[in-house]
C-alpha positions as CSV (number, residue, x, y, z in Angstrom):
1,X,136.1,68.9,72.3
2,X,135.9,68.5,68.6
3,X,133.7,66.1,67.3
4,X,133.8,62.8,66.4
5,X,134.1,61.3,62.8
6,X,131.3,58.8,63.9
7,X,129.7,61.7,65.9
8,X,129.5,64.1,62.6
9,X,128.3,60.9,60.6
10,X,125.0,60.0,62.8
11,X,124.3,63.7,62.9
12,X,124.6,63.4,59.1
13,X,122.5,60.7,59.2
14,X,120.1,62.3,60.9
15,X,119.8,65.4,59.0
16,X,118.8,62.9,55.6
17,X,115.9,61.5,57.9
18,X,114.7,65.1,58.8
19,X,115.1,66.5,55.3
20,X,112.9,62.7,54.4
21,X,110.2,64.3,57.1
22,X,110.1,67.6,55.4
23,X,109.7,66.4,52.0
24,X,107.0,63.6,53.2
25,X,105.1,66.2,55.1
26,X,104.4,69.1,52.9
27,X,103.8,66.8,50.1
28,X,101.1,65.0,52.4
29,X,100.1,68.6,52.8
30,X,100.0,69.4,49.4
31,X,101.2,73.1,51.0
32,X,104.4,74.2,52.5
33,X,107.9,75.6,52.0
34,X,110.5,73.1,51.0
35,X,113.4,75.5,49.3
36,X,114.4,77.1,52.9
37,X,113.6,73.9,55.2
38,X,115.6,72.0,53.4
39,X,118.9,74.8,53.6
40,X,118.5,75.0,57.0
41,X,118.1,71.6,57.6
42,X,122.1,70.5,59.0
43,X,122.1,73.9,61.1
44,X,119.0,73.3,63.3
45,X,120.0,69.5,63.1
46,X,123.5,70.2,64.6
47,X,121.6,72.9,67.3
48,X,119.0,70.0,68.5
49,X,121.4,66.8,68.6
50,X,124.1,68.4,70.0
51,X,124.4,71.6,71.0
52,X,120.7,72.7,72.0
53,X,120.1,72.5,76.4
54,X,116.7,71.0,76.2
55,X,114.4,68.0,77.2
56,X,111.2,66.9,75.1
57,X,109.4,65.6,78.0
58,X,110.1,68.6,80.1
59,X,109.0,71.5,77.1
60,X,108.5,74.0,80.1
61,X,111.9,73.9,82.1
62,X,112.9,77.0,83.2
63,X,116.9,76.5,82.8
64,X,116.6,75.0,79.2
65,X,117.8,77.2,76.1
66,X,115.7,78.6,74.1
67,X,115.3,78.5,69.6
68,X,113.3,80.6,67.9
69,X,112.6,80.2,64.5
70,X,112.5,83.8,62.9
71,X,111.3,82.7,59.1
72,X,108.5,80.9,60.8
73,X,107.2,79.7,57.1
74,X,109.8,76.8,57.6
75,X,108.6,75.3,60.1
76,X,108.5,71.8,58.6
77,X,112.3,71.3,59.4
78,X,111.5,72.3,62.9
79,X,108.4,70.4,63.1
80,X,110.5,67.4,62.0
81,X,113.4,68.3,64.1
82,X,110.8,68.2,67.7
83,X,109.4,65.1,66.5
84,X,112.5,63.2,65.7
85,X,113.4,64.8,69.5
86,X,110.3,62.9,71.0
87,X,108.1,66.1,71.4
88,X,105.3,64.7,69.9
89,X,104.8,61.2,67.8
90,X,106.1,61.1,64.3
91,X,102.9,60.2,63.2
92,X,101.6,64.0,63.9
93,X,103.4,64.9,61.1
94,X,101.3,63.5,58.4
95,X,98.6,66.2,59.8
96,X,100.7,69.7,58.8
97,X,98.5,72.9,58.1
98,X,95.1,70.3,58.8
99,X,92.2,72.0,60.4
100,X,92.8,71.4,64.0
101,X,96.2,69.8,64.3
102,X,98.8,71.3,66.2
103,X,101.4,71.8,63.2
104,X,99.9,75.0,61.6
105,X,101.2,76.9,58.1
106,X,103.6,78.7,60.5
107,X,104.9,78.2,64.5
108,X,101.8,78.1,66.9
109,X,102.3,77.7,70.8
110,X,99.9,74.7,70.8
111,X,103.1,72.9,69.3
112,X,105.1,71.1,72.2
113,X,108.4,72.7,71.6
114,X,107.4,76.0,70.2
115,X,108.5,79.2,72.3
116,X,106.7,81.8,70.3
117,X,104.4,82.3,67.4
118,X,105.7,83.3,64.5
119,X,105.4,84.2,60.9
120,X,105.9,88.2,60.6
121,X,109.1,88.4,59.1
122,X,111.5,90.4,60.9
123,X,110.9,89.8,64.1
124,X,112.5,87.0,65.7
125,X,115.6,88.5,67.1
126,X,113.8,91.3,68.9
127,X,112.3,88.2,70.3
128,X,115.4,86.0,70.9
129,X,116.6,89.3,72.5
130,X,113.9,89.8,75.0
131,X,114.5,85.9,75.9
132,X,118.2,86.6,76.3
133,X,117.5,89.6,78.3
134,X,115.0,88.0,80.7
135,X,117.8,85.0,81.4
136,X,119.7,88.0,82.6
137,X,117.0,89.6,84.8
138,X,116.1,85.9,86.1
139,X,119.7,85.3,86.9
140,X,119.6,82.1,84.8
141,X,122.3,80.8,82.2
142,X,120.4,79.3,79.3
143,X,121.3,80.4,76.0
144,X,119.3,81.8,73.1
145,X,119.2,80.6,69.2
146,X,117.3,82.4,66.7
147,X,117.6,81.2,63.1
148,X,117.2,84.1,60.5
149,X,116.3,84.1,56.9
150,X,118.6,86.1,54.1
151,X,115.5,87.9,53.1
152,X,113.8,88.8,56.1
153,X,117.5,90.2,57.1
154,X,116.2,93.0,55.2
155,X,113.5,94.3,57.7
156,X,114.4,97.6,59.7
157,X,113.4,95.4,62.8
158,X,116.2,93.0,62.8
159,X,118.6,96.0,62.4
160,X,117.0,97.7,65.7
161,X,117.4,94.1,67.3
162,X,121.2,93.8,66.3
163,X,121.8,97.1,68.3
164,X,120.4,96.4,71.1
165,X,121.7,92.9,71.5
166,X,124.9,94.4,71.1
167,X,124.8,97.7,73.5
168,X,123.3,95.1,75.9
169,X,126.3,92.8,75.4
170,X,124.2,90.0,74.8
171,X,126.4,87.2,74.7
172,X,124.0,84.4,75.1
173,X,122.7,85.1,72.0
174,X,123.5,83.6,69.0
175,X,121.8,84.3,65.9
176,X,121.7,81.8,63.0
177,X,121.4,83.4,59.2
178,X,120.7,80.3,56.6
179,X,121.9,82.3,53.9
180,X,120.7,80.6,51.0
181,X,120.5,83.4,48.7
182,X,116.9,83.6,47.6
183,X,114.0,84.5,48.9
184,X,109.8,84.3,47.6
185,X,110.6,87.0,44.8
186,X,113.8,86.2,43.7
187,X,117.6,86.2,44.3
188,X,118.3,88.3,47.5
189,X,121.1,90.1,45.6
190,X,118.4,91.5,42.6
191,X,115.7,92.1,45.3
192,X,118.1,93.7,48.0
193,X,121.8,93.0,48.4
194,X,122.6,92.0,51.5
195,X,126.6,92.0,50.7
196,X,128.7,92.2,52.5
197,X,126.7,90.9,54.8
198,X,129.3,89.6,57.7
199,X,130.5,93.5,57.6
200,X,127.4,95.1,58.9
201,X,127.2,92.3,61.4
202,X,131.2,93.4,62.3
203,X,129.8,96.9,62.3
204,X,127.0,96.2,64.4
205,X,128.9,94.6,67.2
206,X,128.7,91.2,66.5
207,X,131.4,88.3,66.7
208,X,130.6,86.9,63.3
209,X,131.5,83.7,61.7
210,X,131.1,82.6,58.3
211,X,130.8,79.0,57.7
212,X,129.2,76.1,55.1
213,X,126.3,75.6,56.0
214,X,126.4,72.1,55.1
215,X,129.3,71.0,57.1
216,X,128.8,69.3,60.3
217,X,132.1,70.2,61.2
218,X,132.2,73.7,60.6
219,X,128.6,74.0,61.9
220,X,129.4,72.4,65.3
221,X,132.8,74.4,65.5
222,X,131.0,78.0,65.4
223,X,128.3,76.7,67.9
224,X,131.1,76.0,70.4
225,X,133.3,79.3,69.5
226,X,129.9,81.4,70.1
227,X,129.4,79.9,73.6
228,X,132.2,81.2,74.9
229,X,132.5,84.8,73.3
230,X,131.9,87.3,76.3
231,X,129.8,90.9,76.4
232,X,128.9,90.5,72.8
233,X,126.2,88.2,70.7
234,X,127.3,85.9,67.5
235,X,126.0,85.5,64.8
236,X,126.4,82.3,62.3
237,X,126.7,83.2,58.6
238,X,125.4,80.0,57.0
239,X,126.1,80.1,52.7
240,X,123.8,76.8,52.4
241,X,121.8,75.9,49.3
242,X,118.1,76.9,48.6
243,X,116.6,73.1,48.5
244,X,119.6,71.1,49.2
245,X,119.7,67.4,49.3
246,X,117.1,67.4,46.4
247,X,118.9,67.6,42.9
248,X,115.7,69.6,40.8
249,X,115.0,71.6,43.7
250,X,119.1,73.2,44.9
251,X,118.8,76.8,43.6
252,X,115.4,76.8,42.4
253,X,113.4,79.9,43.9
254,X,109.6,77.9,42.6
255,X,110.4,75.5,45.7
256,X,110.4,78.5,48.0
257,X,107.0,77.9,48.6
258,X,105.4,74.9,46.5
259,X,104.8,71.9,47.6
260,X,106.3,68.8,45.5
261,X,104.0,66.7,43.7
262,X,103.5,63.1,44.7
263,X,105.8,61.8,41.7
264,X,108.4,64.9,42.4
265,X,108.2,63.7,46.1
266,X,108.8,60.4,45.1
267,X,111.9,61.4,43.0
268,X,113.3,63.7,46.1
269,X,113.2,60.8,48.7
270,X,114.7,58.3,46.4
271,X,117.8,60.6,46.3
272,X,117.4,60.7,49.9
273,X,117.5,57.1,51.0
């Protein structure tokens, strides 16, 4: 069933207070990577509030699904997302990439919420795949998300992944690709062109769908055509916006990976109120 006007607006709602989080946290941190947290941000949004099989106080149940964040060096959206979900208080997330705390640099298994490690570009869908396949071997019916970065879509590993998933017929597998067009060097179409990018997929064997990554509607729609796709995975083609919700941050490759200063900070969250 489609969703709601006042559905799409409180997830809307909530994805402002998660890209607030980010901002707030890896300013706090004075370390971190805004650019892709904040392009992601409605995707893995949409996934937790709506779509996602899961239960915070129960991190552990065998029949929930499973995410996996692939560009690990965002984890400040997800960090944000599990807290927001009541994984852990909000108040952990003043302590990201602090000696000790539980919110590391990139994914750590300590963090309530977290599947896997991860930080190695490349290869989260091998990992998603494994999950997927063990779901099948267990006899279970979870599903399995994995979100993907543009420029780690480069690696050889993914490419292995994507033909396995597909001679497997994977089809509780969906794969997630925020495809914000840069990555830490540049502009994903000077360092390596990805285009067209929804035909390799095709080629690969994978129902594809190509969406705006910022609509809620859209977003929701491909999560609930990829459920039902049989004997092959899907992938989500997400064109989103390196840094969006933040005016002097949208299409700026510097906020890949620098943290905001407290006045820039203070500037993003205004627009975000």
């Amino acid at each position: 069933m489609p969703a709601t006007p006042n559905q799409i607006k409180e997830l809307e709602e909530k994805a402002k207070q998660i890209r607030r989080l980010i901002i707030q946290m890896i300013a706090k941190a004075g370390s971190g990577h805004p650019g892709g947290s904040l392009s992601s941000t409605d995707l893995i949004t949409a996934l937790f509030f709506s779509i996602l099989k899961h239960d915070p106080k129960n991190p552990k149940w065998p029949d929930r699904d499973r995410f996996h964040m692939s560009k690990g060096h965002c984890c400040p959206l997800w960090y944000a997302v599990l807290a927001e979900s009541g994984y852990f208080p909000k108040e952990t997330l003043s302590t990201l990439r602090q000696l000790g705390s539980i919110l590391q640099g990139h994914p750590d298994r300590r963090t309530p919420g977290v599947e896997v490690s991860s930080g190695s570009l490349g290869q989260g869908l091998s990992i998603a795949l494994g999950m997927s396949l063990a779901a099948k071997v267990d006899k279970k019916d979870y599903r399995v998300y994995v979100l993907l970065g543009d420029g780690e879509t480069q690696e050889g590993n993914i490419w292995e992944a994507a033909m396995a998933a597909a001679h497997y017929r994977r089809d509780n597998l969906c794969a997630i690709l925020d495809y914000n067009g840069f990555q830490i060097d540049g502009a994903t179409s000077v360092v390596m062109n990805l285009d067209p990018v929804a035909s390799k997929w095709k080629a690969f064997g994978w129902h594809t769908l190509e969406i705006d990554g910022h609509d809620m509607r859209q977003i929701l729609a491909a999560y609930d055509e990829a459920k039902i796709i049989k004997d092959k995975p899907s992938i989500i083609i997400a064109r989103t916006i390196k840094g969006k919700g933040v005016s002097f941050m949208e299409n700026v490759v510097d906020f890949h990976g620098r943290a905001p200063t407290q006045e820039e900070a203070a500037r993003a969250l205004k627009e975000l109120a």
